[in-house]
N, C-alpha and C positions, 0 to 999 in steps of 0.2 A: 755946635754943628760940626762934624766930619772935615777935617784937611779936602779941599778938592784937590786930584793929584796935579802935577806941575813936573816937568822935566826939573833936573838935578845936576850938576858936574861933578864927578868921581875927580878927584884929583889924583887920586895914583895912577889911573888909568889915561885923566882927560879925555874922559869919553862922557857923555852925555847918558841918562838913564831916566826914566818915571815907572811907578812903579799902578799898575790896573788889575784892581783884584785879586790883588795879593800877590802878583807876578811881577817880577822885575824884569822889564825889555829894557834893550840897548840899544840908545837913537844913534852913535853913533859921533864922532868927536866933531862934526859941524855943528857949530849951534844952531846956523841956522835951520840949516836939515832935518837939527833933531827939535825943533817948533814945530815944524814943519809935518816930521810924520808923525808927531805928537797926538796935532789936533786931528793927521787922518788916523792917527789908532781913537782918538775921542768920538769921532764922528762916526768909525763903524768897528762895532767891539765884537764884530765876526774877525777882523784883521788880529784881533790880539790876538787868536787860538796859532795862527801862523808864526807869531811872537815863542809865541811859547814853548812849544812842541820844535828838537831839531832833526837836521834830515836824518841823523841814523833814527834815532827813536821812531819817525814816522814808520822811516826802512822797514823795520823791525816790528811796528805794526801790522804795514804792509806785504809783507814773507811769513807772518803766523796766516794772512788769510789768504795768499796765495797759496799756501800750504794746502790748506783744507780743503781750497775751492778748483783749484788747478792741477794738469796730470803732473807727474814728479820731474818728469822730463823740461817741462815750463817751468817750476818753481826752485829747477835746479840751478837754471838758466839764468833764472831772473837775480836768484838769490848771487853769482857770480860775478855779474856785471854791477848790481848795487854795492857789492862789498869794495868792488875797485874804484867805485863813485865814492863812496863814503872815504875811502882812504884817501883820495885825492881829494877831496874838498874842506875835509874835515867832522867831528864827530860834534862837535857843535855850533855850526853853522845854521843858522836859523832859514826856512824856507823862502822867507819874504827877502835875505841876504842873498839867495844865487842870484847871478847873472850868467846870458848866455856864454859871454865871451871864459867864463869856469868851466863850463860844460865842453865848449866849443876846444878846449886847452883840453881835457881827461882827455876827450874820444879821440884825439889829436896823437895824443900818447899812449894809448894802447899799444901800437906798432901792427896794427891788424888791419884788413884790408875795408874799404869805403863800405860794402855791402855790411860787413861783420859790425863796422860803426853804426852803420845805420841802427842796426838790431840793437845795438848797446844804448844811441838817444833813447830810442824809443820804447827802450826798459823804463827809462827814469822817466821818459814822458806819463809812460803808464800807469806807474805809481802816483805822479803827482795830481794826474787829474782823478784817478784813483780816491786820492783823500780829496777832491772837492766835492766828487760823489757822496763821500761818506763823512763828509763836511767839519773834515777836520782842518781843510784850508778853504779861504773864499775866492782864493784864484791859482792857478798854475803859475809859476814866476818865467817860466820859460814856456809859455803856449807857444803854438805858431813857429818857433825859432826854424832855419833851414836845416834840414839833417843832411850828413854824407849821404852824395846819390848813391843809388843801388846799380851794381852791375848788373847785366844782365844774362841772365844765366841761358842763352838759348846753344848751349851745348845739343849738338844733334846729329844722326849718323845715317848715311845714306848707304842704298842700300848693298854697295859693294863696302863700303866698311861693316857696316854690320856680320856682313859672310866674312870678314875679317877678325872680324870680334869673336863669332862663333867659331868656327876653325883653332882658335890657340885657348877655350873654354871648355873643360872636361867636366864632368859628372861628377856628385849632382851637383855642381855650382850652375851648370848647364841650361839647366832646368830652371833654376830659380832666375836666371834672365832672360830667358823666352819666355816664361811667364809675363815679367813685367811688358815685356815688348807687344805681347798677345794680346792685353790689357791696358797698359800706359797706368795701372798705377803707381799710388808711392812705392818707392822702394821698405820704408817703414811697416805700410801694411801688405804687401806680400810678403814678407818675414814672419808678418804676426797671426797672420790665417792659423784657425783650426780645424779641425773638422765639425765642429760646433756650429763657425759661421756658413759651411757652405750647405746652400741649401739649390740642388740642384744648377740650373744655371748660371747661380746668382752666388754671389759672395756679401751678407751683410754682416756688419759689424753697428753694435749697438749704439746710441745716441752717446750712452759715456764710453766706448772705446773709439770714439771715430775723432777725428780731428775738429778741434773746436767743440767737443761734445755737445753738439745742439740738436742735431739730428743723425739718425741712421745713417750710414755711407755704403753705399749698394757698388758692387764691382760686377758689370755685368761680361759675360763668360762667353768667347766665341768655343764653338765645340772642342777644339785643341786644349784648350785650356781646363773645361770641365773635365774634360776625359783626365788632365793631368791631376786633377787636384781630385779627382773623385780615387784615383789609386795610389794617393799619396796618403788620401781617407784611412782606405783598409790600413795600409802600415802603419799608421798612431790615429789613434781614435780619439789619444788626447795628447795635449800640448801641441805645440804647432807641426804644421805639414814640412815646412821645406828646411831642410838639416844636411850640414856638413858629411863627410863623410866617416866622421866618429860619432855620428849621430847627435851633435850639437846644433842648436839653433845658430843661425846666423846673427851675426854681430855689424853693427854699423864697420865697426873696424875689421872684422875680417871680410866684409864685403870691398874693401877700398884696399885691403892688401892685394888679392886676388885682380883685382881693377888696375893696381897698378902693376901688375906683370904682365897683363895685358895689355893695357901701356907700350911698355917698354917693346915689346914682339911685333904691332902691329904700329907702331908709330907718331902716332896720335891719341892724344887724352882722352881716357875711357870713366865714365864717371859713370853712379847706379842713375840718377838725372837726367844722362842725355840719353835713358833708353826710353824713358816717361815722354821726354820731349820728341823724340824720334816718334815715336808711335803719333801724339798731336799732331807734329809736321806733316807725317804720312795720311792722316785723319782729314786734315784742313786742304795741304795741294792737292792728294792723289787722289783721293776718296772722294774731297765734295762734302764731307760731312758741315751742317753749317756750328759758325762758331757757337752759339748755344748748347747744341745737345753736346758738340767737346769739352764744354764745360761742364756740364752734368756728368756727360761718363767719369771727368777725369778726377769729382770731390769738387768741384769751384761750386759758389753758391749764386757766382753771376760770371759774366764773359771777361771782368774788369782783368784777371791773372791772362788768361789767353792772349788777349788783348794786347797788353806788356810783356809778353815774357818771348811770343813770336810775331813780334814784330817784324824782322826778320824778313818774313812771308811778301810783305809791304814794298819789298826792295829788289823785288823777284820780277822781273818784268814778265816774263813768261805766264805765272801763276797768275799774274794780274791780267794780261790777256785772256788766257782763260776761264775767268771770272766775268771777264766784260761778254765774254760770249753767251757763255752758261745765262746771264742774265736777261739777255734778251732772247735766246732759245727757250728758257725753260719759263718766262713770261708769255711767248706766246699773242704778241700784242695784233689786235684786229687791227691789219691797216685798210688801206681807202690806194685801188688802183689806180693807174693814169688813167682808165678811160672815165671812171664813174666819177672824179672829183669834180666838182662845181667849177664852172669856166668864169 
């Protein structure tokens, strides 16, 4: 009959081991502990694969098919953050070995701000539940844990800053933020327009160049805007519409150079963001528009970003008056006069 396996004591180590199908795990120098998770690797021998496999190799799993499956910008990202996870934890640490208070210590030392931690858990979350999906582990070690809160990004400009903003903004950089303003969308995808996507009023970009490539992302065009992009059309017919004045496309980085000399002249921090967010604010108080269709125009796929990000609104007593009226104005409710009510 076959040895049944049994835990072991390494004396060089004093660490405890058994070895399940031909794999040798490490219970760890408690004995009892390592009985303990013995009979749980006995009882469920989906736990060994977790055993066996450590987080860079998962990593490294996981970044061949964020590769192939995600835009390069995502799997640049991701591939960044796991490498500084991987060096802080180690290269063979086994997945069923993390604990939060590991994780909770890396994102801790980054030296980067709560919002940019958050993004960094939520790599490693993603990968991990990642491989439950594709059932290379039978649980996440860190589900659930708390992530650094997110700031909240509701940078926004009223409308005498913005004639602030415009005013110290020359040509064509000019252009390219009256557009976003005209529109509220990303700063990413007005950079990236061609003449390819604009199709009359409308701006679409296709299910794989849209963000989250799941669906089309449609940029609907008040006439200012079309007229601008239809004569940015005629001058490049290909590659993107809106370009420096050496006729290069804009850059994350030269958009935020630019931003900060604007900055600096007008006083207050000018981000490509708070013109996205400007445009919502003015959508939601001035307009009326309700928060659903701001979410549609603006790429959301529900109200939950609106929601969080202009909160803001919430704290407006004014806007909120406003709302209470609009609501029983534009409801229109049948009432019941003093003389006709039932005595």
């Amino acid at each position: 009959m076959p040895r049944q396996p049994k835990p072991y004591l390494r004396k060089q180590t004093k660490s405890w081991y058994c070895s399940i199908g031909g794999h040798q795990i490490s219970l760890g120098k408690d004995r009892d502990a390592a009985f303990e998770k013995f009979y749980e690797l006995m009882g469920n021998r989906e736990q060994v694969k977790s055993e066996v496999n450590s987080l860079y190799d998962l990593s490294q799993v996981y970044l061949d098919w964020c590769q192939a499956n995600r835009k390069p910008g995502t799997y640049k990202r991701h591939r960044h953050y796991l490498k500084l996870f991987i060096g802080a934890v180690g290269k063979r640490l086994k997945p069923s070995q993390l604990k939060v208070h590991q994780v909770v210590k890396w994102h801790e030392g980054l030296g980067i701000g709560t919002t940019s931690q958050n993004d960094a858990v939520s790599i490693v979350q993603r990968m991990l539940n990642w491989a439950v999906e594709q059932e290379y582990l039978h649980r996440n070690p860190v589900a659930g844990m708390k992530k650094p809160r997110r700031k909240r990004r509701d940078v926004y400009y009223t409308a005498g800053q913005w004639k602030q903003i415009c005013e110290h903004a020359t040509e064509p950089f000019a252009s390219f933020i009256t557009f976003l303003y005209l529109t509220g969308c990303r700063p990413l995808e007005g950079r990236s327009i061609e003449a390819r996507h604009v199709h009359g009023d409308l701006v679409i970009f296709p299910a794989d160049e849209s963000k989250g490539a799941r669906d089309a992302r449609v940029i609907y065009l008040v006439p200012e805007a079309a007229a601008m992009l239809n004569r940015l059309a005629k001058e490049h017919t290909t590659g993107v519409l809106f370009r420096n004045s050496k006729g290069l496309p804009w850059t994350k980085d030269s958009i935020k150079c630019r931003l900060n000399r604007i900055s600096e002249k007008v006083g207050f921090r000018v981000v490509a963001y708070g013109v996205r967010h400007s445009w919502a604010t003015r959508a939601l108080a001035d307009g009326g528009v309700d928060p659903i269709s701001v979410a549609h125009l603006m790429g959301h796929r529900d109200t939950t970003m609106v929601s969080r990000v202009y909160s803001h609104l919430s704290q407006n007593p004014d806007y909120l008056r406003q709302q209470a009226e609009r609501a029983v104005r534009e409801a229109s409710p049948t009432t019941v006069s003093e003389g006709t009510r039932e005595k």
